[in-house]
PDB file with SEQRES, HELIX, SHEET and CRYST1 records, atoms N, CA, C and O in Angstrom:
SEQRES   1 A   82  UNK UNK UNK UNK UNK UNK UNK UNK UNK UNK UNK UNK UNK          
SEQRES   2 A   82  UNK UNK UNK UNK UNK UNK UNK UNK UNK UNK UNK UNK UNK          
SEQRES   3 A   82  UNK UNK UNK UNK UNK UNK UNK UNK UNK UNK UNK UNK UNK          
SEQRES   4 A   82  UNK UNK UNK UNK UNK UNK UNK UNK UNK UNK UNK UNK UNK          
SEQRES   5 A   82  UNK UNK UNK UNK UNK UNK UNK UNK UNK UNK UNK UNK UNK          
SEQRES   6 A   82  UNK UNK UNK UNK UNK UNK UNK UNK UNK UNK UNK UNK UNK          
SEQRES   7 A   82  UNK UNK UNK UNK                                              
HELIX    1 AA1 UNK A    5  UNK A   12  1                                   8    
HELIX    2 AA2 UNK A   49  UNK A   51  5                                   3    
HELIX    3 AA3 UNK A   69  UNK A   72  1                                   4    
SHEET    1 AA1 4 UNK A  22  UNK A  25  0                                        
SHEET    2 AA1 4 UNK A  31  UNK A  34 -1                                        
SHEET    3 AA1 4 UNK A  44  UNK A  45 -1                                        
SHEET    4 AA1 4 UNK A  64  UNK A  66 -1                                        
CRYST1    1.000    1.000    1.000  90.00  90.00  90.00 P 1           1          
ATOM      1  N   UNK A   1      -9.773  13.288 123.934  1.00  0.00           N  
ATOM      2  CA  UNK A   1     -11.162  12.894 123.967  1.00  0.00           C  
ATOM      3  C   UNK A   1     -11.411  11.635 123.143  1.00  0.00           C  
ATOM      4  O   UNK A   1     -12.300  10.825 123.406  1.00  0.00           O  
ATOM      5  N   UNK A   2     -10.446  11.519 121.992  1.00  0.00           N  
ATOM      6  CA  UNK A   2     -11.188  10.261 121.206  1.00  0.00           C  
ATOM      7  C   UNK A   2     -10.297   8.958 121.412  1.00  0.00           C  
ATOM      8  O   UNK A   2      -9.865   8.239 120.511  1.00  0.00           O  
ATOM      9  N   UNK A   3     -10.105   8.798 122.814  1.00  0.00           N  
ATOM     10  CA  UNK A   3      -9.264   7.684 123.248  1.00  0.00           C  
ATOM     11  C   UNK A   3     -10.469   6.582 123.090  1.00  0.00           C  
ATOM     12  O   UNK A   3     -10.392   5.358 122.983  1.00  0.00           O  
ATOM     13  N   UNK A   4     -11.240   7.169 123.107  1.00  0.00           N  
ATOM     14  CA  UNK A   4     -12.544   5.910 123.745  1.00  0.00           C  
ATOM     15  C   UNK A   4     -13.617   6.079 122.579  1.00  0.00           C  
ATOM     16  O   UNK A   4     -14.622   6.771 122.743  1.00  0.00           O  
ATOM     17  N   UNK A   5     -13.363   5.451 121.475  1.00  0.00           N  
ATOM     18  CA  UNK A   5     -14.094   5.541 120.081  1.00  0.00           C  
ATOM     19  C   UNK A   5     -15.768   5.181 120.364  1.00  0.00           C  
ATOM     20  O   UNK A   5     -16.700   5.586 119.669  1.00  0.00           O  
ATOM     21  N   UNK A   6     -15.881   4.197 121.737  1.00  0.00           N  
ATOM     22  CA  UNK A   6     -17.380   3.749 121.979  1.00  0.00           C  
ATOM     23  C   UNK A   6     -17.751   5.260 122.712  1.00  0.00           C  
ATOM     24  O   UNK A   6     -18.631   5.849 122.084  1.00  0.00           O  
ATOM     25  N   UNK A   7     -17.388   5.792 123.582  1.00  0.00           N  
ATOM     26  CA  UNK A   7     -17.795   6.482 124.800  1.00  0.00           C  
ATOM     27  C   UNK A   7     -18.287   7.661 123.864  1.00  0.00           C  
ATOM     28  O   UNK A   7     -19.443   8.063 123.735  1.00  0.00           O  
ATOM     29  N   UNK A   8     -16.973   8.187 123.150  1.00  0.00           N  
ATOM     30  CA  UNK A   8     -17.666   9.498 121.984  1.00  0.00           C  
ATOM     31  C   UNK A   8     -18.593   9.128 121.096  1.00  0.00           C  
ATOM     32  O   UNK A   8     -19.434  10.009 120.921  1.00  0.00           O  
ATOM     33  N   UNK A   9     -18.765   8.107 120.440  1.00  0.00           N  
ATOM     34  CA  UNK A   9     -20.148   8.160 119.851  1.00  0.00           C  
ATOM     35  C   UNK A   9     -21.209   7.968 120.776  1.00  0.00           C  
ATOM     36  O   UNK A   9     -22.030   8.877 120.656  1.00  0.00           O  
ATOM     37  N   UNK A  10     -21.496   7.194 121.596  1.00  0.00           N  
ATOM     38  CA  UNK A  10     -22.407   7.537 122.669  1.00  0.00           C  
ATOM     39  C   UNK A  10     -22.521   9.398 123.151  1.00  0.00           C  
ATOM     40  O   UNK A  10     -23.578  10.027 123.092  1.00  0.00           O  
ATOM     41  N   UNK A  11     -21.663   9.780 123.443  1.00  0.00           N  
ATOM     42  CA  UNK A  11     -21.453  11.079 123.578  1.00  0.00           C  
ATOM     43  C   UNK A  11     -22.322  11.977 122.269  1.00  0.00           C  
ATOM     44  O   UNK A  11     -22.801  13.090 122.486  1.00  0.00           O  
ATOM     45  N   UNK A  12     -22.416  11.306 120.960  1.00  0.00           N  
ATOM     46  CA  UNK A  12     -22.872  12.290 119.724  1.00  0.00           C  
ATOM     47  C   UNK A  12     -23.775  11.736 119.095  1.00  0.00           C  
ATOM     48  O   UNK A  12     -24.210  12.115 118.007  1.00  0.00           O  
ATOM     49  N   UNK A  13     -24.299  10.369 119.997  1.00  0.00           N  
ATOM     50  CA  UNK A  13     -25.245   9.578 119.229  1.00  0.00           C  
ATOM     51  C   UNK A  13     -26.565  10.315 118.386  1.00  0.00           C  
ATOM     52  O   UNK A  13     -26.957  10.089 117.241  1.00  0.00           O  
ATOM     53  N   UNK A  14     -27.014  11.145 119.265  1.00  0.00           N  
ATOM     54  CA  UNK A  14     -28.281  12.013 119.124  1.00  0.00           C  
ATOM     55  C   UNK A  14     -27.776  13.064 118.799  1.00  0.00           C  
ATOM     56  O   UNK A  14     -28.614  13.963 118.866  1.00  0.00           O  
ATOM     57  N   UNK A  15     -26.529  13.507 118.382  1.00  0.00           N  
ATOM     58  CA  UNK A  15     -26.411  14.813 117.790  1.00  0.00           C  
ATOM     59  C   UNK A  15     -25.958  15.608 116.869  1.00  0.00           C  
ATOM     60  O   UNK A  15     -26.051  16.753 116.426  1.00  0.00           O  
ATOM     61  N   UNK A  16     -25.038  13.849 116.626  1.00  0.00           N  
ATOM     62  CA  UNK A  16     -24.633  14.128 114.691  1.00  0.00           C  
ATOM     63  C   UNK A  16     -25.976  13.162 113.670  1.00  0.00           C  
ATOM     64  O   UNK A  16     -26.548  12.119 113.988  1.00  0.00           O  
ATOM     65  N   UNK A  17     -26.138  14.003 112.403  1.00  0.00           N  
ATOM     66  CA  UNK A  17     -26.468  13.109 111.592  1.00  0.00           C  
ATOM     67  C   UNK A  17     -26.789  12.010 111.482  1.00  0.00           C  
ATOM     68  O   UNK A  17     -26.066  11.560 112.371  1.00  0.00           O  
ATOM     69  N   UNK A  18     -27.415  10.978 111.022  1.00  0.00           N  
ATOM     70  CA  UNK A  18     -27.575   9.576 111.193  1.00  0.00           C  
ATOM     71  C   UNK A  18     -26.757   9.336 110.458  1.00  0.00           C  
ATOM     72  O   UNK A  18     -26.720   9.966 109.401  1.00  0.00           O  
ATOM     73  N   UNK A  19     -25.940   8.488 110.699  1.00  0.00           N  
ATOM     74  CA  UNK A  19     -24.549   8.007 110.021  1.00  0.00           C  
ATOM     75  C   UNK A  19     -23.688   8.438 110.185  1.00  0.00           C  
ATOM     76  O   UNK A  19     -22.780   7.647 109.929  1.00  0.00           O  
ATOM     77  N   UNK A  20     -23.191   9.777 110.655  1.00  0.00           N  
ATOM     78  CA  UNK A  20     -22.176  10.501 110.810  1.00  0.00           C  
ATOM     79  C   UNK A  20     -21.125   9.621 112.413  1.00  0.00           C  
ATOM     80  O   UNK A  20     -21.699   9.273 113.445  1.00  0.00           O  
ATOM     81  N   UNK A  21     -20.150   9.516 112.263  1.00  0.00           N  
ATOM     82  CA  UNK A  21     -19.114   9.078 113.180  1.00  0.00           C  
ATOM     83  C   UNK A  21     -18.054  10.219 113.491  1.00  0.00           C  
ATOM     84  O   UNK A  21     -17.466  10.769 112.560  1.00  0.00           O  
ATOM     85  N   UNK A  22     -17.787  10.612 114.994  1.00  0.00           N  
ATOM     86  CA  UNK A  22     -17.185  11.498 115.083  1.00  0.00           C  
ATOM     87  C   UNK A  22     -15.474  10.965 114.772  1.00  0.00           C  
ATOM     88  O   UNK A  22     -15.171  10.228 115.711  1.00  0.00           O  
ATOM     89  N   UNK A  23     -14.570  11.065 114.018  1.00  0.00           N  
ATOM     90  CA  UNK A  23     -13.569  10.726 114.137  1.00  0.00           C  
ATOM     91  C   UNK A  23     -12.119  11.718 114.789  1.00  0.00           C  
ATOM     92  O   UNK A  23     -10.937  11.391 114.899  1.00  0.00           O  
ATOM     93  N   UNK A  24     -12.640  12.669 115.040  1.00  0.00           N  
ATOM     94  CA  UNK A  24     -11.314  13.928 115.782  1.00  0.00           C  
ATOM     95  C   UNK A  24     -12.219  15.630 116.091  1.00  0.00           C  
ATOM     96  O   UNK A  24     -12.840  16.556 115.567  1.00  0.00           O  
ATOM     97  N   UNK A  25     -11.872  15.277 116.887  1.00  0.00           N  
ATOM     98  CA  UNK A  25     -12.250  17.444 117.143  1.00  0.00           C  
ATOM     99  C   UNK A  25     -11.857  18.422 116.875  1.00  0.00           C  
ATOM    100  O   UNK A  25     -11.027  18.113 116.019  1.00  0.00           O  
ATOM    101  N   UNK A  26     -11.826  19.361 116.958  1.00  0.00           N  
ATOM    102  CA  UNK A  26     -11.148  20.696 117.675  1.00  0.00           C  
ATOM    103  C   UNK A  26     -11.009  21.278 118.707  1.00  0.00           C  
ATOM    104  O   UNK A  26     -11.673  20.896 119.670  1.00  0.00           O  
ATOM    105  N   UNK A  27      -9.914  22.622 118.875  1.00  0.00           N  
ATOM    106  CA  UNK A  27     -10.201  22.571 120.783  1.00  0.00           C  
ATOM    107  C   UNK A  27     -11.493  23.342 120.840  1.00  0.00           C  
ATOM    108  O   UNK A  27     -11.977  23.229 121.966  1.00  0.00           O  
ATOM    109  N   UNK A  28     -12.292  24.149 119.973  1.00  0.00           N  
ATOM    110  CA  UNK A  28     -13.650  24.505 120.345  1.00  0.00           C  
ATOM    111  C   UNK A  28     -14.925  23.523 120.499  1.00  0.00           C  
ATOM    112  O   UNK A  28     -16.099  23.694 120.829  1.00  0.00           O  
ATOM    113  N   UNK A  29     -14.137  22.409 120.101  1.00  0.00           N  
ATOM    114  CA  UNK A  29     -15.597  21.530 120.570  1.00  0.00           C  
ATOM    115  C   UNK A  29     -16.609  20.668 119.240  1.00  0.00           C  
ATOM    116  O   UNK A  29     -17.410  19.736 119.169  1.00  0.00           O  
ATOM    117  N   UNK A  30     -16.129  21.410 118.570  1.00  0.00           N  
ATOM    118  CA  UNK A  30     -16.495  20.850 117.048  1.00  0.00           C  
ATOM    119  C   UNK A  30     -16.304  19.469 116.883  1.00  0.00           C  
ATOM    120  O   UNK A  30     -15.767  18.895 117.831  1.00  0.00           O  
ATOM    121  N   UNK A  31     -16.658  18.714 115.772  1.00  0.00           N  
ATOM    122  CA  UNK A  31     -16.579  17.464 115.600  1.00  0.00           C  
ATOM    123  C   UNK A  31     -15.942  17.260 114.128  1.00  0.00           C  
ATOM    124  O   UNK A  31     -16.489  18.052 113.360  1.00  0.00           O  
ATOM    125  N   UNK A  32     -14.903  16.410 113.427  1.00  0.00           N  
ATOM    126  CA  UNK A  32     -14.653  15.591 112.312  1.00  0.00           C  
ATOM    127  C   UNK A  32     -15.354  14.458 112.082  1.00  0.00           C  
ATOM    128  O   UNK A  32     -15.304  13.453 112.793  1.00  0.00           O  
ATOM    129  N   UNK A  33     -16.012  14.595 111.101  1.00  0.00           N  
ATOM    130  CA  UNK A  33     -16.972  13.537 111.002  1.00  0.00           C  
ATOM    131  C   UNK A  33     -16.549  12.450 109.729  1.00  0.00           C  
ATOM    132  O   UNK A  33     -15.843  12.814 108.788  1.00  0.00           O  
ATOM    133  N   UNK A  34     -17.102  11.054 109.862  1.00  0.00           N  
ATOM    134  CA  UNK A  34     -16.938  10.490 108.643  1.00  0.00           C  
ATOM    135  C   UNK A  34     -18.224   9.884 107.666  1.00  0.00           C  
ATOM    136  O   UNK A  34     -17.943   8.689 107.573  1.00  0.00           O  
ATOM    137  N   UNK A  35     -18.874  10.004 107.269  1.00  0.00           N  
ATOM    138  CA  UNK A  35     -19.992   9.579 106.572  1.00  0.00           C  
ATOM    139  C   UNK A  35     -20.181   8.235 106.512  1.00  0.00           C  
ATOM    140  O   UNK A  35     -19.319   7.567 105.941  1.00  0.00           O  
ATOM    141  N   UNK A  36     -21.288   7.611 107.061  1.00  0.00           N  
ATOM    142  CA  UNK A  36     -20.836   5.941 106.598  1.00  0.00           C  
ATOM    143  C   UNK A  36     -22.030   5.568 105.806  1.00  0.00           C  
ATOM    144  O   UNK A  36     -22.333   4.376 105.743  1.00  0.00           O  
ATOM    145  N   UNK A  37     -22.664   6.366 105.261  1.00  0.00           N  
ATOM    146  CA  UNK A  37     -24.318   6.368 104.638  1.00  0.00           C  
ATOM    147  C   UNK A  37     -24.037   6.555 102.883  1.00  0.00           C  
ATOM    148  O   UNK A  37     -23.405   7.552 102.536  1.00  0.00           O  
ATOM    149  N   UNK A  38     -24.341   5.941 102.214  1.00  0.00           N  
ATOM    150  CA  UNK A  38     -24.329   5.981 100.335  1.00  0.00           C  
ATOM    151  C   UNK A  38     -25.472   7.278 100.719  1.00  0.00           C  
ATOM    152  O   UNK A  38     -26.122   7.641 101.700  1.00  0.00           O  
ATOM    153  N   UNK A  39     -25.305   7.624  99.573  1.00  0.00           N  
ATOM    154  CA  UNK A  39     -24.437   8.054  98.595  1.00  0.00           C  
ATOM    155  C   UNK A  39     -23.313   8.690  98.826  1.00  0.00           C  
ATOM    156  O   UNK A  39     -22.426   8.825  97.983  1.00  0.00           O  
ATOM    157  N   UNK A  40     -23.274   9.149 100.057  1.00  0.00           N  
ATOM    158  CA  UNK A  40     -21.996   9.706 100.547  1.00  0.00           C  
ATOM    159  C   UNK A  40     -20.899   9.118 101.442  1.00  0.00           C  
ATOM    160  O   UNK A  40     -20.037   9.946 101.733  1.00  0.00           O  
ATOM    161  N   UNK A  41     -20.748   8.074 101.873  1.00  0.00           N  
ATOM    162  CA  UNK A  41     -20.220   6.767 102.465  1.00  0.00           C  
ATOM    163  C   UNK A  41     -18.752   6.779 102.450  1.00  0.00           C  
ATOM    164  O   UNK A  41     -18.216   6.098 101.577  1.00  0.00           O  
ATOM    165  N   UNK A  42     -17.737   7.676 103.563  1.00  0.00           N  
ATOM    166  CA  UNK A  42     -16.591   7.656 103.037  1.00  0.00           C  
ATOM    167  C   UNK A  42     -16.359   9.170 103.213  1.00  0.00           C  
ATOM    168  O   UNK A  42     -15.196   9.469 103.483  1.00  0.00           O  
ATOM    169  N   UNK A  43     -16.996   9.899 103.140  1.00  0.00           N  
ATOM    170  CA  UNK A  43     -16.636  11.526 102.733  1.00  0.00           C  
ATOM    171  C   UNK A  43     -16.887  12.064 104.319  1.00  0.00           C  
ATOM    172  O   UNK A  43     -17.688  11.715 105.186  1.00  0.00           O  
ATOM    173  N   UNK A  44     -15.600  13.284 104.268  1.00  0.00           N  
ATOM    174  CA  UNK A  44     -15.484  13.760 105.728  1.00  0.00           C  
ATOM    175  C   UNK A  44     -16.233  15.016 105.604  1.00  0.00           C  
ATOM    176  O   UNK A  44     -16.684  15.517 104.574  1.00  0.00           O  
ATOM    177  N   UNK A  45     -16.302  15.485 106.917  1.00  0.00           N  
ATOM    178  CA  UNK A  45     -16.956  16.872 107.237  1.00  0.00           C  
ATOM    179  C   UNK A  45     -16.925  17.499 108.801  1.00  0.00           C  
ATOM    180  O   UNK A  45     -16.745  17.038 109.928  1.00  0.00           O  
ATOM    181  N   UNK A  46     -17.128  18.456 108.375  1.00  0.00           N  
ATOM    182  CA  UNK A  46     -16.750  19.564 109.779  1.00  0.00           C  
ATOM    183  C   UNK A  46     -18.196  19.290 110.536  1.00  0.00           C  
ATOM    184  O   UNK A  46     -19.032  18.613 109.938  1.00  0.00           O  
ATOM    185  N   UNK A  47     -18.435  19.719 111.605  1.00  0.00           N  
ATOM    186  CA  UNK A  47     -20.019  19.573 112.535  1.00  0.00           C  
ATOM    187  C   UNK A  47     -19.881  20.442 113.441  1.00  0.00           C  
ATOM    188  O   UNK A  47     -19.492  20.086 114.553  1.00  0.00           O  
ATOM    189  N   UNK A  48     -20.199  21.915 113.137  1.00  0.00           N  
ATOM    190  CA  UNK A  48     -20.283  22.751 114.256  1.00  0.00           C  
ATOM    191  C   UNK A  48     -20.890  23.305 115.498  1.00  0.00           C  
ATOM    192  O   UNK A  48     -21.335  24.451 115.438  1.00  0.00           O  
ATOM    193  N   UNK A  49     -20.958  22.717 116.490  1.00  0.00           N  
ATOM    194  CA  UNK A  49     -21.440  22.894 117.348  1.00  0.00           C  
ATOM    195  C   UNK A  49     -22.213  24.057 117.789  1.00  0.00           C  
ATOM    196  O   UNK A  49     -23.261  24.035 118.434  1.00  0.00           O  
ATOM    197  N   UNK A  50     -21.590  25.038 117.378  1.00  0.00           N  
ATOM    198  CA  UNK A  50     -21.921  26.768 117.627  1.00  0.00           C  
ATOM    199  C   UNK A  50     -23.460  27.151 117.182  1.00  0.00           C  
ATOM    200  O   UNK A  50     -24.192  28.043 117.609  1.00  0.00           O  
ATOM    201  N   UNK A  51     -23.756  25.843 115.852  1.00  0.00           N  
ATOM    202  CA  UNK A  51     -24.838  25.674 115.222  1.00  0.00           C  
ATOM    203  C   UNK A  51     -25.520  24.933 115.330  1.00  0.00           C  
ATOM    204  O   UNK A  51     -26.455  24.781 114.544  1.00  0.00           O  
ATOM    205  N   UNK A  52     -25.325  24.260 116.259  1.00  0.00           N  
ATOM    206  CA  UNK A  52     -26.297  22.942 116.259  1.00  0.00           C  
ATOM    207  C   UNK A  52     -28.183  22.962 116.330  1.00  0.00           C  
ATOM    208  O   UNK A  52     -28.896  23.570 117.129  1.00  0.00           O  
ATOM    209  N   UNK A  53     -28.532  22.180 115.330  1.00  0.00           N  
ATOM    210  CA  UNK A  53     -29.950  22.741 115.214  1.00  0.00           C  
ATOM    211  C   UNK A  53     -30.459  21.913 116.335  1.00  0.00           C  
ATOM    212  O   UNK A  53     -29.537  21.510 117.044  1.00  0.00           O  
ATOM    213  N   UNK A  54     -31.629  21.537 116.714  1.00  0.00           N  
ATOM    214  CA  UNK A  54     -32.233  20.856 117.490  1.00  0.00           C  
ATOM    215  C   UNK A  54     -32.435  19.227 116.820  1.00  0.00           C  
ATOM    216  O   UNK A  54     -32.539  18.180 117.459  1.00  0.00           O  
ATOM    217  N   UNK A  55     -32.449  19.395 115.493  1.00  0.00           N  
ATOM    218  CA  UNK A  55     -32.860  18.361 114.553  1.00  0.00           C  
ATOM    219  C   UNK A  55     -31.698  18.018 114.594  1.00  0.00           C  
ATOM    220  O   UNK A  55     -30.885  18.831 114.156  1.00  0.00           O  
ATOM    221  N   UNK A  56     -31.292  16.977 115.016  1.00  0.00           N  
ATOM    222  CA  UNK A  56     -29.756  16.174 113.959  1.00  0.00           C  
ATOM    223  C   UNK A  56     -29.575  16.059 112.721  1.00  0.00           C  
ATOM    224  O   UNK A  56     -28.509  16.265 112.140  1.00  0.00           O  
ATOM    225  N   UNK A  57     -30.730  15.679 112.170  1.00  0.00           N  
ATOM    226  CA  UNK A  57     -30.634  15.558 110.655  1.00  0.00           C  
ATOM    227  C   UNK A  57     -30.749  16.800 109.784  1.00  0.00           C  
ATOM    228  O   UNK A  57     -30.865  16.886 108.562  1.00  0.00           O  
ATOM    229  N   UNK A  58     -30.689  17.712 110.694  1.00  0.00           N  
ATOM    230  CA  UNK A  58     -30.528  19.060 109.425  1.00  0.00           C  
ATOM    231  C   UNK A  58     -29.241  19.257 109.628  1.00  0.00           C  
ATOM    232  O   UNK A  58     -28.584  19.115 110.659  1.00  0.00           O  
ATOM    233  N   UNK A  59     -28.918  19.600 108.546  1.00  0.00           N  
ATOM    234  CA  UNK A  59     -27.067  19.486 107.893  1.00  0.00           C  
ATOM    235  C   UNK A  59     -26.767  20.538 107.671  1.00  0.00           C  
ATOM    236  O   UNK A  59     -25.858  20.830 106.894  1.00  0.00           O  
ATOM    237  N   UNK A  60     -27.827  21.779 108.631  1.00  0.00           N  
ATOM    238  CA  UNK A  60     -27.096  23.015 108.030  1.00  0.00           C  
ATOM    239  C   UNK A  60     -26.226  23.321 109.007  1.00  0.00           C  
ATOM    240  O   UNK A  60     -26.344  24.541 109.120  1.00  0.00           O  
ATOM    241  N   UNK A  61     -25.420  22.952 109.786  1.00  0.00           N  
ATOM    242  CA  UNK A  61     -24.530  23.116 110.544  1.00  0.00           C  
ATOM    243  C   UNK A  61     -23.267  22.370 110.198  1.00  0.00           C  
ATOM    244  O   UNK A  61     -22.260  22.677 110.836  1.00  0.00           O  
ATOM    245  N   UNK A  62     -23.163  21.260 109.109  1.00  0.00           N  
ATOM    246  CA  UNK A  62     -22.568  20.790 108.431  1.00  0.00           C  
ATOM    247  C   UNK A  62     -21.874  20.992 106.934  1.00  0.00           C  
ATOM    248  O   UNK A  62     -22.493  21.295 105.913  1.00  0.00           O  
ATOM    249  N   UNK A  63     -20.101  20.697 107.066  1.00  0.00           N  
ATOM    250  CA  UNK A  63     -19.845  21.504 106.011  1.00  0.00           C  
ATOM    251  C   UNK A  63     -19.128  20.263 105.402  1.00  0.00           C  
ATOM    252  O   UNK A  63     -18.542  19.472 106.140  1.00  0.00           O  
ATOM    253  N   UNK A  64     -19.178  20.090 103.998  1.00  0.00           N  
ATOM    254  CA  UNK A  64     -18.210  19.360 103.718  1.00  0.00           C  
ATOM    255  C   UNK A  64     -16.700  19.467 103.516  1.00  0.00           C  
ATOM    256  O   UNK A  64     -16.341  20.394 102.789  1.00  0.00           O  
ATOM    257  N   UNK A  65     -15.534  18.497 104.152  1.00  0.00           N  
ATOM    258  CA  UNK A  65     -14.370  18.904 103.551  1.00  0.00           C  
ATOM    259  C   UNK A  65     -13.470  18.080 102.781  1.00  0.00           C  
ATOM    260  O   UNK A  65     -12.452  18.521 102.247  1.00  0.00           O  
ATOM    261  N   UNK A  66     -13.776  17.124 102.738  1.00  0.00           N  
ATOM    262  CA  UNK A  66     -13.036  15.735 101.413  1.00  0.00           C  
ATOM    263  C   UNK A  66     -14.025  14.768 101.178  1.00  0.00           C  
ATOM    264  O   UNK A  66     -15.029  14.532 101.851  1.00  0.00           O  
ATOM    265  N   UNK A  67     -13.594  14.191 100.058  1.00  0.00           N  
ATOM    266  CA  UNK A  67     -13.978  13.039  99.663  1.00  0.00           C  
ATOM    267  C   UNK A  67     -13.620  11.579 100.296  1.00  0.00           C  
ATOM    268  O   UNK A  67     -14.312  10.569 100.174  1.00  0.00           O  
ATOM    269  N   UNK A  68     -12.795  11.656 100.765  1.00  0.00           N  
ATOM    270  CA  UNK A  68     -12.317  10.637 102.170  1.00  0.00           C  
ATOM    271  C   UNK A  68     -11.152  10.708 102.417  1.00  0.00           C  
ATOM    272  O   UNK A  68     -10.373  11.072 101.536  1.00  0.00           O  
ATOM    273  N   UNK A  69     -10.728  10.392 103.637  1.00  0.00           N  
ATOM    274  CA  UNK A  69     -10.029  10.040 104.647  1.00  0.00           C  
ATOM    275  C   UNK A  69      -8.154  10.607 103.772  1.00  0.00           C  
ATOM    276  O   UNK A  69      -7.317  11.432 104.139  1.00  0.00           O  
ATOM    277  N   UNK A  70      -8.194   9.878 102.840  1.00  0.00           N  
ATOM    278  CA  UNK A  70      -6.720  10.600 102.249  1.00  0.00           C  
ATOM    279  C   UNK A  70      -6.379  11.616 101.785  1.00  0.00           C  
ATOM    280  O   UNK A  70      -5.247  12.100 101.744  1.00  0.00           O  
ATOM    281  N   UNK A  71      -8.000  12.277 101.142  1.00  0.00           N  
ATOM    282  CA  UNK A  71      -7.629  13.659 100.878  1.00  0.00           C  
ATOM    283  C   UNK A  71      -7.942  14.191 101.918  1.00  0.00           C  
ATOM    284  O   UNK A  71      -7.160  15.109 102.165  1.00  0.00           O  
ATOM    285  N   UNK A  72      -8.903  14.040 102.856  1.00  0.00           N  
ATOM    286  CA  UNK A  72      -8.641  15.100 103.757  1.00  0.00           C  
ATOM    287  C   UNK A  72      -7.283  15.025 104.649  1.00  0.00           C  
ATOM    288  O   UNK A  72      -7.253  15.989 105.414  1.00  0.00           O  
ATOM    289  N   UNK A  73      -6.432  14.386 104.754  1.00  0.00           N  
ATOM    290  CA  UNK A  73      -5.088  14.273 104.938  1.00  0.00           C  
ATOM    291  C   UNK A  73      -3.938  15.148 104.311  1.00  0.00           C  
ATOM    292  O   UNK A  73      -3.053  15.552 105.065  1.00  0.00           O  
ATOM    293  N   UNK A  74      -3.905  15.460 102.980  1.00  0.00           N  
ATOM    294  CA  UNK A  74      -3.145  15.472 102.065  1.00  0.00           C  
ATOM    295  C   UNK A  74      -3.979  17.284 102.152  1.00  0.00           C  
ATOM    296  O   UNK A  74      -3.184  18.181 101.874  1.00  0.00           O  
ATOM    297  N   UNK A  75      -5.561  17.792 102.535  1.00  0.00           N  
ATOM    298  CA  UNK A  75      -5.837  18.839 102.551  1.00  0.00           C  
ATOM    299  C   UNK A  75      -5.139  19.991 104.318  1.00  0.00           C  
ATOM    300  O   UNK A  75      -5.258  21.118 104.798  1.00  0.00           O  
ATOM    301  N   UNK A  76      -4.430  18.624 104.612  1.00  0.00           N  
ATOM    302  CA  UNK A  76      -4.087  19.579 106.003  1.00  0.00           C  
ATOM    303  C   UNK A  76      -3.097  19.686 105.343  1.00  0.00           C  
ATOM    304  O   UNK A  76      -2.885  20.776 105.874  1.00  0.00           O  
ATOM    305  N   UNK A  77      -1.969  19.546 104.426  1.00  0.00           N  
ATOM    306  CA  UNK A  77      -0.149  20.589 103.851  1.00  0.00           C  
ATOM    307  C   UNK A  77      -1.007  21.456 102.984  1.00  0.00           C  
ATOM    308  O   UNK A  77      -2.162  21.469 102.558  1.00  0.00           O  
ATOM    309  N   UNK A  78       0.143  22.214 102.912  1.00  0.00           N  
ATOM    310  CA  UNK A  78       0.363  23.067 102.176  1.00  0.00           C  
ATOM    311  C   UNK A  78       1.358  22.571 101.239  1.00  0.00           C  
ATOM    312  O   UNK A  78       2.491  22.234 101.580  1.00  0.00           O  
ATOM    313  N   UNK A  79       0.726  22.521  99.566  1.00  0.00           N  
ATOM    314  CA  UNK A  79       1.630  22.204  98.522  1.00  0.00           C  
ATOM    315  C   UNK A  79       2.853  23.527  97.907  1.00  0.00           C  
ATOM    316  O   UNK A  79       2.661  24.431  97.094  1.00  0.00           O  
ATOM    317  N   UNK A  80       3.921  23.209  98.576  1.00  0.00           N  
ATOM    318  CA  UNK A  80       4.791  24.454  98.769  1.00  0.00           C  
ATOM    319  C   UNK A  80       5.560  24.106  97.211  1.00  0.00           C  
ATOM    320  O   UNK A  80       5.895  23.026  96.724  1.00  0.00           O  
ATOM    321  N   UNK A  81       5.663  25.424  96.717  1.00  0.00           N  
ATOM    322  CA  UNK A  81       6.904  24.853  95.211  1.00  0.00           C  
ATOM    323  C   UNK A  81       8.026  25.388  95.451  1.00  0.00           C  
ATOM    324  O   UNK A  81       8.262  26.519  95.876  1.00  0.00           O  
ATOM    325  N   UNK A  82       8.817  24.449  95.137  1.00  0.00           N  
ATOM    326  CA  UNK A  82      10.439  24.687  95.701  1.00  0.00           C  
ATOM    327  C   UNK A  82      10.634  25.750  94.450  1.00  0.00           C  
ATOM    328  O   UNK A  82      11.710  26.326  94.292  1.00  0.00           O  
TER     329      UNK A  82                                                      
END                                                                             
């Protein structure tokens, strides 16, 4: 789905957050989002569809999961101790 970075935000224009950019899914349909708005500008988050309010801008369907882009990277391993 996110071959086409214009087509999916058109696709979520009206249905994520103002500022929010979808950057990857899930196979249920959900959205990875990236924040591009201060104070939070940079920081990722989940966008669940299952919840979607009517309002875009209510964030209660929104969860946070990093502070940006590398930790949420580094939050998909598992820190295994040898």
């Amino acid at each position: 789905m996110y071959d086409n970075l214009e087509k999916v935000i058109d696709i979520y224009e009206y249905r994520l957050p103002d500022g929010f950019i979808p950057i990857a899914d899930d196979p249920a349909g959900n959205a990875i989002c990236l924040d591009t708005k201060v104070p939070y500008m940079g920081n990722i988050y989940f966008w669940d569809h299952e919840q979607e309010p009517e309002d875009p801008d209510d964030m209660s369907n929104v969860y946070f999961l990093a502070n940006d882009i590398n930790e949420f990277i580094e939050n998909l391993y598992e820190d295994v101790e040898e």
